[in-house]
N, C-alpha and C positions, 0 to 999 in steps of 0.2 A: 681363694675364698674358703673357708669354713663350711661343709657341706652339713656335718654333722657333731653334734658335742654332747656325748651320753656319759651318764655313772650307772654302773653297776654294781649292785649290793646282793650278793648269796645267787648268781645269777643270775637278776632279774633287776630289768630299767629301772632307774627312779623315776619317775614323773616329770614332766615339764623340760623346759629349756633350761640351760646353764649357761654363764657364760663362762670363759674358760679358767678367771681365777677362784673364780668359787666349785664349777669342775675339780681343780687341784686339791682344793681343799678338801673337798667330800671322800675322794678318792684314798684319804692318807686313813681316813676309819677304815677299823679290821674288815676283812672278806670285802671292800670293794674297788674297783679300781675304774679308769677315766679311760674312753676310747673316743677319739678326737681325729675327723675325714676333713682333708683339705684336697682342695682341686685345682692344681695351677697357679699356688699362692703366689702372692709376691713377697721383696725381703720384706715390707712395711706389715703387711698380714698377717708375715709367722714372727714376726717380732716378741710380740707377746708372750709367744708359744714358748717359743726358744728360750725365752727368762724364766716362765712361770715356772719350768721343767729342764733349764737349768742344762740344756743340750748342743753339744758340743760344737762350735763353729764351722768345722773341715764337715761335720754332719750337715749339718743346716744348709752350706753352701752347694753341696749338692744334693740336697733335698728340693730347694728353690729351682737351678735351674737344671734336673735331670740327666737325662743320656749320660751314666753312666753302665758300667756292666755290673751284671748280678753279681753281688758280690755281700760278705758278713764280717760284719767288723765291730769291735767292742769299746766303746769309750767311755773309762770309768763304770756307773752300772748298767748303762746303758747298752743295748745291741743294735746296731743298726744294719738293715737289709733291705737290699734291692734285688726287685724280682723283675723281670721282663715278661710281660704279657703279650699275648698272639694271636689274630685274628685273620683268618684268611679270606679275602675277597674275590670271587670266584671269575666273572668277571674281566676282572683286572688282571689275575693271576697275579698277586704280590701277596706278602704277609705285613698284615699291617699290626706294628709293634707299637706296645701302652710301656708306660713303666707305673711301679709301684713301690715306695720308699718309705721304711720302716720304722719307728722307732719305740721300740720296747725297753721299759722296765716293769719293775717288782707290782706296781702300781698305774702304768697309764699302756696306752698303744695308741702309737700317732701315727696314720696313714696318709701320705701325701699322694697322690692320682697326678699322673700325666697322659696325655694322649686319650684317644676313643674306647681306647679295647681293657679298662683298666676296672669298670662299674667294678661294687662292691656292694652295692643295695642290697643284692639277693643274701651276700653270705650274712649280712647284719640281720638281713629278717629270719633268716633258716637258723643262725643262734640263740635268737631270742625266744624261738621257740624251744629252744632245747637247752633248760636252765640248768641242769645239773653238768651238762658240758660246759656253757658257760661259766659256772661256779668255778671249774678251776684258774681262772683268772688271765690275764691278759697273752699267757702261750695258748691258750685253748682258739684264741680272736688269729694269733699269728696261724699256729696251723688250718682254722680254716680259710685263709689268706692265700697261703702256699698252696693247698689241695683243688682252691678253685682256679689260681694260674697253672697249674698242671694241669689238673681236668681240661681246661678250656686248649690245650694246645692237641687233645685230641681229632675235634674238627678240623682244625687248620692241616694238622698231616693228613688227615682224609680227603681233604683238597686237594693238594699237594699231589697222594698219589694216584688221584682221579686223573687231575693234567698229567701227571709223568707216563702212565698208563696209555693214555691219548696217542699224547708223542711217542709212544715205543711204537704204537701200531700204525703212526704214520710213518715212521721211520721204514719199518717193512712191509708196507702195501705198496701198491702198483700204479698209485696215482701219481707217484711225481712229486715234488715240489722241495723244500729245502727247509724244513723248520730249523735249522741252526741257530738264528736269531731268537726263536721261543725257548728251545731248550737252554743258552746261554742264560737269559732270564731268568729262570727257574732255578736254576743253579746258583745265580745270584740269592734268589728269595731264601732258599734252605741253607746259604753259607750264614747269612744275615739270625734266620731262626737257631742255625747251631750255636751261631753265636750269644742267644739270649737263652736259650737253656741249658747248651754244656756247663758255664762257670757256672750253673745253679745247683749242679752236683754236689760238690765239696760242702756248701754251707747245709743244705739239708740232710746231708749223711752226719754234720757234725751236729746239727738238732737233735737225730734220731739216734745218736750214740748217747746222750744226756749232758752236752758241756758245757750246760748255762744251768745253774741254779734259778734264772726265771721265769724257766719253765718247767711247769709240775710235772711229776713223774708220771702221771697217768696219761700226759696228752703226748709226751715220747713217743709211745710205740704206733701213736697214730704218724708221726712222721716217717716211721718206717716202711709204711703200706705208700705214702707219697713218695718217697725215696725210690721204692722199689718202680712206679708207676714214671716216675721221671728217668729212670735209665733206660726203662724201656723207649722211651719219646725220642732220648737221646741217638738211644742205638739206631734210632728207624731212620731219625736224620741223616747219620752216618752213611746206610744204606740207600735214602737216594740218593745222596751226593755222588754216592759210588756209582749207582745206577745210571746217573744223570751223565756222568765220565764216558761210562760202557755207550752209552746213547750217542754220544756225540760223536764216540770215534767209530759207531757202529752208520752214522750218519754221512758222514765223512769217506768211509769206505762206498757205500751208498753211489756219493755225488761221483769218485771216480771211477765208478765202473761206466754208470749213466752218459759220464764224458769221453771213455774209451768206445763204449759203442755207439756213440753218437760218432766220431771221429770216423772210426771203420765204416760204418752207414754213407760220412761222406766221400772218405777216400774209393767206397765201394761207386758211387754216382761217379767220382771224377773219371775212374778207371772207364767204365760204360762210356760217359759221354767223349772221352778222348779218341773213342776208336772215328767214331761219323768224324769228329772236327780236322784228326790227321788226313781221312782220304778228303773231304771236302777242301781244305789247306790242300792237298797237292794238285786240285783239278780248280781252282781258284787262281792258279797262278799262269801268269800273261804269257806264255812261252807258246812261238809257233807251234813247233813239230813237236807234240806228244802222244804216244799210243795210245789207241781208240778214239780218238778225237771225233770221228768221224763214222765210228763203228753204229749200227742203227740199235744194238743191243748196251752198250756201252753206259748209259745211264742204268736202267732197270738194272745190269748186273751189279755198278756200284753200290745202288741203295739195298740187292740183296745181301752181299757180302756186309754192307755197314749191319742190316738186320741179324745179321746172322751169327757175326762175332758177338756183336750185344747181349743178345738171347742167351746166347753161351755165358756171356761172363755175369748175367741175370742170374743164371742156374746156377752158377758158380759158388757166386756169392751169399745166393739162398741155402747154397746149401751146408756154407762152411760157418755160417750164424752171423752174417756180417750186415746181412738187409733182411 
């Protein structure tokens, strides 16, 4: 669906609603150009779009149905870009990924939305307040498209290393328990995240070099400051994953001690209880003639000696770290 269909002229809205052939048309007068938000169109929806603006089909077809990777691609004058957006649910522990799909030229910017995490409200109203950024034309709309899918992936790594954070200090307290299952998880979410913002490097470092004439020179160097702010994003991912690695085999080492001395604790009980079960086993058995049978001391000394080895190998064992 058609969320929004604006012209701008010297940057600032025209009035009213447009619909999108007469959009084109407005758009082709000097200083203005057509910014056109769809939200989960279908083929039948962007039909129109696609002819009026004359955009390229291998475009369009993954524009309709998304999940592709960030990625920048040029057909004819057109540029087309896919960005991955990121929201982390705290909660849940997952990142929940938007997509958002491009299409720029000289004169229009058509923004298709997928998923929850992809809004664009805010960056259209914060433009529009700021008409001499706008004036430079439909790259001024992309870069702040790109700035606010980086911005927004800083929460999400805040998430991220709140939980990794968690698990590290469960990993080494003294409670016990096995988060392997969580940290696996996690690991999962930040391979899924690297993967929507590493390929995002490449196209926005080729932004902020200047390799499209459709975007004016003065909104360049604003891709450099998001360029810089996305490798930073990049690198952190990098780093939990690695962390998340450390964790697990830091968990893991963990579980087999917890099961070496659980083992010793029991071999340490069997040892104890085997001493009473051997002497009780040899005066349990049916045989007439056996020494002290008949001794009036002969009980009371068995159960001393059974107490007595015990105690010793009690001490024993306390004392070698086994119980």
């Amino acid at each position: 669906m058609i969320v929004d269909c604006a012209v701008y002229e010297e940057g600032r809205r025209r009035d009213g609603a447009l619909p999108v052939h007469e959009a084109m048309e407005a758009c082709r007068e000097p200083g203005a150009f057509t910014w056109i938000g769809l939200y989960e169109p279908t083929e039948e929806e962007f039909e129109s779009i696609r002819t009026e603006f004359d955009l390229h089909d291998l475009a369009v077809e993954d524009a309709i149905h998304a999940h592709q990777r960030p990625k920048l691609e040029v057909y004819g004058h057109t540029v087309f870009i896919v960005l991955k957006t990121a929201r982390y649910i705290d909660p849940e522990e997952v990142v929940r990924l938007g997509e958002i799909l491009i299409f720029l030229g000289e004169d229009f910017i058509i923004t298709v939305r997928h998923g929850e995490a992809s809004e664009l409200k805010d960056v259209r109203h914060r433009l529009e307040e700021d008409p001499e950024l706008l004036g430079h034309g439909p790259g001024a709309v992309l870069h702040a498209i790109v700035d606010k899918v980086v911005d927004d992936y800083g929460p999400a790594l805040e998430g991220l290393g709140d939980d990794i954070d968690e698990i590290e200090n469960q990993v080494f307290s003294q409670e016990g328990g096995n988060p392997a299952e969580r940290i696996y998880k996690l690991k999962r979410e930040v391979l899924a995240f690297s993967h929507a913002a590493g390929p995002l490097v490449d196209p926005v470092d080729r932004l902020a070099k200047g390799h499209y004439e459709v975007i004016h020179p003065e909104v360049r160097a604003y891709f450099r400051d998001v360029n810089d702010h996305l490798l930073r994003a990049h690198e952190q991912l990098e780093n939990y994953r690695d962390l998340l690695t450390s964790v697990l085999s830091a968990n893991l080492a963990q579980v087999t001690v917890r099961q070496n001395e659980d083992v010793r604790r029991i071999s340490a009980i069997v040892a104890i209880l085997a001493v009473p079960t051997a002497l009780a086993g040899i005066y349990g058995m049916n045989f007439e003639h056996m020494p002290e049978l008949e001794w009036t001391f002969g009980y009371p000394l068995v159960i001393a000696v059974m107490a007595a080895i015990c105690l010793f190998l009690y001490r024993y064992f306390k004392k070698v770290g086994w119980l």
